[in-house]
C-alpha positions in Angstrom: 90.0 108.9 74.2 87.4 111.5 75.2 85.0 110.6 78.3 81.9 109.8 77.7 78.8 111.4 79.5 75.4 110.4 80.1 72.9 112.6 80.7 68.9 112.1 81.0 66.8 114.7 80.0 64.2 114.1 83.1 64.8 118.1 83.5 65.5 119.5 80.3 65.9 123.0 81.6 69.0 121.7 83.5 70.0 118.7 80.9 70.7 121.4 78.4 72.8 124.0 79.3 75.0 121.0 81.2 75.4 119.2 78.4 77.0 122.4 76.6 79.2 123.2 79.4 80.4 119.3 79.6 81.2 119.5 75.9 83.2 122.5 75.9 84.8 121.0 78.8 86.3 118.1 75.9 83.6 115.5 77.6 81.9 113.2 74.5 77.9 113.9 75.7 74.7 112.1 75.0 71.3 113.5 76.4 68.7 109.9 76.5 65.0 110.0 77.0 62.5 108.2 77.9 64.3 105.9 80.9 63.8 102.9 78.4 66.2 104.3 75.9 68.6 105.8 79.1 69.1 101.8 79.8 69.8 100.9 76.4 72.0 103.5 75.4 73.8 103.0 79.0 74.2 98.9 77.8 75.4 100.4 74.5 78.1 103.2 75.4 79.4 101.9 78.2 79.9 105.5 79.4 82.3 106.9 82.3 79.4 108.8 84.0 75.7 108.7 84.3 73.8 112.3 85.0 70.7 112.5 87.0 69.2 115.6 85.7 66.1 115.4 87.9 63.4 112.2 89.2 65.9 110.8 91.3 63.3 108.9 93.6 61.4 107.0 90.6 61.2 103.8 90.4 62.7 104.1 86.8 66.2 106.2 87.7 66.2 104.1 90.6 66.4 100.7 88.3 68.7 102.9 85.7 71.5 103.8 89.0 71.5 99.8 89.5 72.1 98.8 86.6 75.0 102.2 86.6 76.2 100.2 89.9 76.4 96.7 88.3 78.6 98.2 85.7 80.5 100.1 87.8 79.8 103.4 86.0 79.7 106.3 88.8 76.5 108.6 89.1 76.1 112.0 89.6 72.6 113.1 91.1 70.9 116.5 90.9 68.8 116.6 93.3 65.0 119.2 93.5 65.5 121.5 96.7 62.5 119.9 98.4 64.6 116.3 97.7 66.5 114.6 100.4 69.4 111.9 99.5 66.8 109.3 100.9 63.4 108.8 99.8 60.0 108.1 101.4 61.2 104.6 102.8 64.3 105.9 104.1 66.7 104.5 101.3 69.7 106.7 99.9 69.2 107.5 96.5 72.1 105.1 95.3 74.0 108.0 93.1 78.3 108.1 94.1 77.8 112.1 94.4 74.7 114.5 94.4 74.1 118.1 94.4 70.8 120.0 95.0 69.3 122.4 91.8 70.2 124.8 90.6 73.5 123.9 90.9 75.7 126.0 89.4 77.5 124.8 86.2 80.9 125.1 86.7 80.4 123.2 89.9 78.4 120.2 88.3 81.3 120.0 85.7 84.0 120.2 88.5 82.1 117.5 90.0 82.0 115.4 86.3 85.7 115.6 86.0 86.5 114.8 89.4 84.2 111.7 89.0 85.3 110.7 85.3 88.8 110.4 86.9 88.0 108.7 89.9 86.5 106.1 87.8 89.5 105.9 85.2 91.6 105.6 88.7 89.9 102.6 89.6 90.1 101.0 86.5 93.8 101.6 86.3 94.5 100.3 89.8 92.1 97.6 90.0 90.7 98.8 93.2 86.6 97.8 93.0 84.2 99.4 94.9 81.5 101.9 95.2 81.0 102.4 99.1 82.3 105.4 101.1 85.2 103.6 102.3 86.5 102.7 99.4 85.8 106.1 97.2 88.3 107.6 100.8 90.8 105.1 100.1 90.6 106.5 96.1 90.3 110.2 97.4 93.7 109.9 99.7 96.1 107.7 96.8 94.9 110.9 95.0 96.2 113.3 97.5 99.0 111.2 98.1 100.3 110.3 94.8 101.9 113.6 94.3 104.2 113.7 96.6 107.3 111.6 98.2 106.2 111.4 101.7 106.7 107.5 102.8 103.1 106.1 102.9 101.9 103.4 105.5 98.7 100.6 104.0 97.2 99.1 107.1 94.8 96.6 105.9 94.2 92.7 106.5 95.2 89.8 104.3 93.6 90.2 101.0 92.1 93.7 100.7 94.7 94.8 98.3 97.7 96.6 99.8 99.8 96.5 96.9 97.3 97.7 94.5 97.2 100.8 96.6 101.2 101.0 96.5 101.2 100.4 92.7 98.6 103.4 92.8 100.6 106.0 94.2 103.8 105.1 92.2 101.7 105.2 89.1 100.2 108.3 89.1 103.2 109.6 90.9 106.2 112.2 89.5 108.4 108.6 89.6 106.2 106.7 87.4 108.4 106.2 84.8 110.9 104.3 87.4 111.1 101.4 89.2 108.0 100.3 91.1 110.0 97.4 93.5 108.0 95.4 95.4 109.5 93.1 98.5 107.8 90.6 101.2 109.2 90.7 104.0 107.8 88.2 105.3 108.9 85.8 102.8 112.5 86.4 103.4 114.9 84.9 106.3 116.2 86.8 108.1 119.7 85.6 107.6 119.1 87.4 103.7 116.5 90.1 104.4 119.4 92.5 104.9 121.4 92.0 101.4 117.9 91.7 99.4 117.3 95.6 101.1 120.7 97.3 100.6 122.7 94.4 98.8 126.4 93.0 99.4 129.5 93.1 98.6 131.8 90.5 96.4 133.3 88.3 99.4 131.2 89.8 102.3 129.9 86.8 103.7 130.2 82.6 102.6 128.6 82.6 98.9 129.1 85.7 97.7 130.7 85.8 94.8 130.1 89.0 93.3 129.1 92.3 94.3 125.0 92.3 94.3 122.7 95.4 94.1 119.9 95.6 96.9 116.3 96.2 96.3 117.0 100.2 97.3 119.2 100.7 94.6 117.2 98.8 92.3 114.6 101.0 93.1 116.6 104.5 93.0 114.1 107.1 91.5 111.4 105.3 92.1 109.3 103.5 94.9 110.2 100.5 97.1 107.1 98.6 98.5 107.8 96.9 101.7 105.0 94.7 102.5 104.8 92.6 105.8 106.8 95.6 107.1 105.7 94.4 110.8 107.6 91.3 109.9 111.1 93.1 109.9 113.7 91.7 112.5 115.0 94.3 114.4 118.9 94.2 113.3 117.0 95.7 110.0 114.6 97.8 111.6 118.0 100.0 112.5 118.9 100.0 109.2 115.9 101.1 107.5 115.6 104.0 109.9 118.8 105.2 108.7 117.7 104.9 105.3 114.6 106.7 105.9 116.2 109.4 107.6 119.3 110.1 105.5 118.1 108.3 102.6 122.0 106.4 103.0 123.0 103.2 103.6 125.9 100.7 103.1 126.0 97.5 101.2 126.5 94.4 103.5 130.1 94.0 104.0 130.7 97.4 102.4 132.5 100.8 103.4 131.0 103.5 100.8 127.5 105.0 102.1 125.2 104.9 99.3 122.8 107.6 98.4 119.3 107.0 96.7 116.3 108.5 95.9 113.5 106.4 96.8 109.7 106.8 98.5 108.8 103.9 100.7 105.6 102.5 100.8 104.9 100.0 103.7 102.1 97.8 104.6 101.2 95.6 107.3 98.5 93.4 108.1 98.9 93.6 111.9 98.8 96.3 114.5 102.2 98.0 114.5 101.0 99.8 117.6 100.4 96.9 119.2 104.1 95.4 118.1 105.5 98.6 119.5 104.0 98.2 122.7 105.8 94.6 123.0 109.2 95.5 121.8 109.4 93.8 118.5 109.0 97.4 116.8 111.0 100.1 116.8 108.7 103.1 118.1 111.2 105.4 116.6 110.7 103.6 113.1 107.2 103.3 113.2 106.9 107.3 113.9 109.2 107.6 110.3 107.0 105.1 108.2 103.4 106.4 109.4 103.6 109.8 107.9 101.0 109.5 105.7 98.4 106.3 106.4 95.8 104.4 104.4 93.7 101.9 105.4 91.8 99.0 103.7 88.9 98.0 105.4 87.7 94.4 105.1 84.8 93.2 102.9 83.0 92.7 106.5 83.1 96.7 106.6 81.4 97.4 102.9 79.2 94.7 102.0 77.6 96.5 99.5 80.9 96.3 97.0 80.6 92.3 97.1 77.9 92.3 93.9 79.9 94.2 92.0 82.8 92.4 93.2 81.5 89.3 92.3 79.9 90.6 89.1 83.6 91.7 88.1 85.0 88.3 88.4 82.7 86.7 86.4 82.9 88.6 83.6 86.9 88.2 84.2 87.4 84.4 84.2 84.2 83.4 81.7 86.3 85.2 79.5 90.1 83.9 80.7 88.4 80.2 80.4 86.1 80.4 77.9 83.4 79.5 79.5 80.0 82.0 78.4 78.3 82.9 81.8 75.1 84.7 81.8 76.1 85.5 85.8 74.7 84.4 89.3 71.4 83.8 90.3 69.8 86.0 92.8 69.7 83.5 96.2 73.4 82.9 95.4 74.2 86.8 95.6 72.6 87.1 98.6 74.2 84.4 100.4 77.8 85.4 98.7 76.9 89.0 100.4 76.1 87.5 104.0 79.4 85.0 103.7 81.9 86.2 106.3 85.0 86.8 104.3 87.9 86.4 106.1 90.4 86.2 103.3 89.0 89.6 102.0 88.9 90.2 97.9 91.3 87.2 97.5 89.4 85.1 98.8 86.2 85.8 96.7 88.3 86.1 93.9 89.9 82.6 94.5 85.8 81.7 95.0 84.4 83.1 92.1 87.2 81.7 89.7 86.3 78.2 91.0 83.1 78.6 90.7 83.0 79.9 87.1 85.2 76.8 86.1 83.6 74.0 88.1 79.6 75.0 87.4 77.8 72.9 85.5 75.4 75.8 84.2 75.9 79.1 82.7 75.5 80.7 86.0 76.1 80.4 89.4 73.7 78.9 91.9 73.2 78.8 95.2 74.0 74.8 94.9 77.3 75.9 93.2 78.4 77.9 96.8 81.0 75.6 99.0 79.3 74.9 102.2 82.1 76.1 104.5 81.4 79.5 102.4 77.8 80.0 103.4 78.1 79.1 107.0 81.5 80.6 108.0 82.3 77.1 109.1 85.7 76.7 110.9 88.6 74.1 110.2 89.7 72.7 113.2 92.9 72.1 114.2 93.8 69.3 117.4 96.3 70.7 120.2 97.1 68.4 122.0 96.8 68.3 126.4 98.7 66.1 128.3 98.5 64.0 131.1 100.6 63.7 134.2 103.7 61.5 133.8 104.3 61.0 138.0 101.9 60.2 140.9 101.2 63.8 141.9 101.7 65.6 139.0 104.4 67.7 140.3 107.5 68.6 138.5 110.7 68.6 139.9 112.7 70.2 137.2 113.5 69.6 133.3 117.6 68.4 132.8 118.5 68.8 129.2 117.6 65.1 128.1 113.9 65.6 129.2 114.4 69.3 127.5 115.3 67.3 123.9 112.7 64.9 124.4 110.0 67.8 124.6 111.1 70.3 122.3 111.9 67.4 119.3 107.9 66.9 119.1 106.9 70.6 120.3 108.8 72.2 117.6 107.9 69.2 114.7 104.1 69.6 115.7 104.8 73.3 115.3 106.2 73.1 112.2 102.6 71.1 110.7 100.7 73.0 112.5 101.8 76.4 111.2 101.9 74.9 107.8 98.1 74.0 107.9 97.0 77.3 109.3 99.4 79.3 106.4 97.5 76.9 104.0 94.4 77.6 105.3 94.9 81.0 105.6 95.5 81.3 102.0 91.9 79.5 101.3 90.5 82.4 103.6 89.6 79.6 106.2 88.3 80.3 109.9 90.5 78.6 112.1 89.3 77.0 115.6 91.5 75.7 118.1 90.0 72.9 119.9 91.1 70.3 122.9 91.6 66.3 122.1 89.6 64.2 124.7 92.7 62.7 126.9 91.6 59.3 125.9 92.5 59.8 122.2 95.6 60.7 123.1 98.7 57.3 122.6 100.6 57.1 126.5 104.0 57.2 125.7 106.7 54.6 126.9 109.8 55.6 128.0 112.7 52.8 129.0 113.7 53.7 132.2 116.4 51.4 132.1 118.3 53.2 129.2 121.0 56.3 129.2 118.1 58.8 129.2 116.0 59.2 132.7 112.2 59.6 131.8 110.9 63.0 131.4 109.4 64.4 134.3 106.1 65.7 132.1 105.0 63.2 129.5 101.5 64.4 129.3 99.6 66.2 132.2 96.0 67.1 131.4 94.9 71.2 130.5 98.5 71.7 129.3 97.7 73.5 125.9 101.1 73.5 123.1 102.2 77.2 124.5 101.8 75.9 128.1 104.6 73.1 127.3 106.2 75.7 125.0 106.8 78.4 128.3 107.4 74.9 130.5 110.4 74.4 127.8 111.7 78.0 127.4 111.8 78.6 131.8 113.7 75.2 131.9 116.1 76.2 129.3 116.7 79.8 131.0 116.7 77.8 134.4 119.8 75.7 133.1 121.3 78.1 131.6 121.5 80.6 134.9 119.6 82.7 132.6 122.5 83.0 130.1 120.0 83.8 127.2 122.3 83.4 124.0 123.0 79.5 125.5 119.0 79.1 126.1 118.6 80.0 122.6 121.1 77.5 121.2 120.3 75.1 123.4 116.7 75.6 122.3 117.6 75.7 118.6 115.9 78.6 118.1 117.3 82.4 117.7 117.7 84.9 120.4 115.4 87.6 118.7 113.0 84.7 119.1 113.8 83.6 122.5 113.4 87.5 123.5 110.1 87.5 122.1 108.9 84.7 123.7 109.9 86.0 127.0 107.6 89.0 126.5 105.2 86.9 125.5 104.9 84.4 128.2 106.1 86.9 131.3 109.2 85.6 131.9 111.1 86.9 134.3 
């Protein structure tokens, strides 16, 4: 289907020989005048592109680039030599591209096309957004998609990573592959390494056949590792090899296996930063960061939320059914100030709820959770403890008091982590606050029984990784800093039991 272009005729002398060019250049072309019938003929075609031939600064192009904006039609400017992008006030004009008269035909075309497709990219990937940021993010998958060099997506939680990776494969030489996606994150990593590069039949307890890894699934086309940071380092070894030789062997197997595959990583945390503490391989993280995009957060381009929000509307009034006319214009504004921590999810999640649970035909500022408008933090209780002893002092941990400490660490670990995941999800803020001493229960120990009582039961100021490093220096202590017996005495792994030394200083 051709494009379709837009043009106002506030500048004939311009409008005309443009709209020739854009026609012979197989664009679908429509010259509107006055502004009145530029709006409705904009509501009516729905076009790819609106053209500025000339009046930028009035009051009615600046109303007709708005209403471009809320439909998330680009704009192309053509600005008088004496015009600046900004006008008397100091505000951009609000077009995606501009270039000063007389521009010279070929160019303004060039500059059509390259909009037309930008818009047509966006719509394909899903990636929303007008503001600079995003239209770089659009400009590199476009430089990017060509070629197989392995990309890395730095971003936060929620601004739409795999979008970006689905981008490149699509509009990639390997688009008519496999596009294979895998969380790292999600995956133990006891199984991590046979859902990379597979197993075969009788290579470890369970396996009963021979099973194909992601890599192969993916020969030809692109694997997307996501939550690459997340990556024990057992695999990190093998992936290097992978990357490097583009071999690898099946778990339990003797036959290298050769694929053709571009990776695409992405990480919501600083590999940099996981470099400079050991739990990243420096030499892997030089191999994955060959070419680099980054997401920035909704914080960073508060000008996309609108449309953003607009978008979803339209989206779930129509999945549920439910005829919206939109949002009111207190509830945009304080939908634009919200924090966002959860990024696009998050006001995606929002909006959805919002559509389904109003009692109008559009949202109101009533309609907005609370929590929402005022960036207001869940809180979670740690817990500080008291001395056990006169004094305070500790003499030493033995292995019963060791159990006795680490069976309620680890279990309030366990909840805790579980309510920050779930908040997380929600897009919460998360605030980490002390419990008064005097809520806290005293514990009773029977003295008289096979189990002395623990030295610490609670001693004021003690946060939950104070008790945590207490733990892990009595466990090494014991074990004559034997670390593989720490670990198992600990119940926890020795990757984790070396990260926890770096962590808390250990010697």
């Amino acid at each position: 289907m051709p494009s379709q272009i837009l043009l106002t005729m506030a500048d004939l002398e311009t409008a005309v020989p443009l709209n020739a060019a854009l026609e012979a250049a197989g664009f679908t072309t429509a010259m509107v005048s006055p502004m009145d019938d530029a709006k409705a003929a904009m509501r009516r075609e729905q076009p790819d592109l609106l053209i500025l031939t000339g009046a930028v600064h009035e009051a009615g192009a600046k109303q007709l680039i708005r209403l471009a904006r809320e439909q998330e039609v680009y704009t192309l400017g053509l600005l008088e030599p004496t015009d600046s992008e900004r006008d008397e006030r100091g505000n951009r004009v609000g077009t995606t591209a501009a270039l000063t008269k007389p521009a010279k035909t070929d160019e303004a075309v060039a500059t059509a096309r390259r909009l037309v497709d930008r818009r047509r990219l966006q719509q394909h990937t899903g990636i929303s957004g007008q503001s600079p940021s995003i239209h770089e993010v659009l400009v590199k998958i476009e430089q990017m998609a060509p070629v197989s060099s392995t990309v890395l997506i730095q971003g936060e939680s929620g601004t739409g990573k795999e979008l970006v990776a689905k981008a490149l494969h699509d509009l990639s030489p390997r688009r008519g592959k496999a596009f294979i996606a895998v969380n790292c994150a999600a995956l133990p990593e006891s199984l991590l390494e046979s859902e990379l590069f597979g197993h075969e039949k009788g290579a470890f307890t369970g396996a009963a056949e021979r099973r194909l890894g992601r890599f192969e699934l993916a020969d030809g086309g692109t694997i997307f590792l996501d939550e690459i940071g997340e990556i024990p380092l057992s695999v990190q070894v093998k992936l290097l090899r992978v990357l490097e030789s583009r071999t690898f062997f099946r778990v339990g197997g003797i036959q290298p296996i050769k694929v053709d595959v571009r990776v695409v990583a992405a990480t919501n945390r600083s590999v940099k930063e996981s470099v400079s503490l050991g739990e990243f391989r420096e030499d892997l993280y030089y191999r994955l960061n060959v070419l680099t995009v980054y997401l920035p957060p909704l914080r960073e381009r508060r000008e996309d939320i609108p449309l953003l929000v607009r978008r979803f509307i339209r989206e779930f009034s129509a999945m549920h059914d439910r005829p919206f006319r939109g949002i009111t214009a207190e509830a945009m504004h304080r939908l634009v100030e919200a924090p966002w921590p959860g990024n696009v999810r998050q006001i995606r999640n929002l909006v959805e709820s919002m559509v389904v649970l109003a009692p109008g035909t559009e949202i109101r500022a009533s309609d907005i959770p609370g929590d929402i408008l005022e960036g207001a933090p869940v809180v979670l209780p740690v817990l500080h403890h008291s001395a056990g002893r006169a004094g305070g002092a500790s003499a030493g941990v033995g292995t019963a008091e060791l159990e006795f400490i680490l069976r309620g660490l680890m279990d309030l670990r366990l909840q805790v982590e579980e309510l920050r995941r779930r908040l997380d999800d929600r897009g919460a803020k998360i605030q980490v606050i002390e419990v008064p001493e005097s809520a806290l229960t005293p514990i009773e120990v029977d003295q008289t029984g096979p189990m002395s009582p623990p030295d610490v039961i609670y001693r004021h100021g003690m946060t939950m990784a104070d008790v945590e490093r207490a733990t892990i220096a009595a466990a090494l202590k014991e074990c004559q800093g034997n670390r593989r017996q720490a670990a198992a005495k600990l119940g926890i792994g020795e990757r984790t039991l070396y990260r926890k030394i770096r962590e808390f200083k250990l010697a």
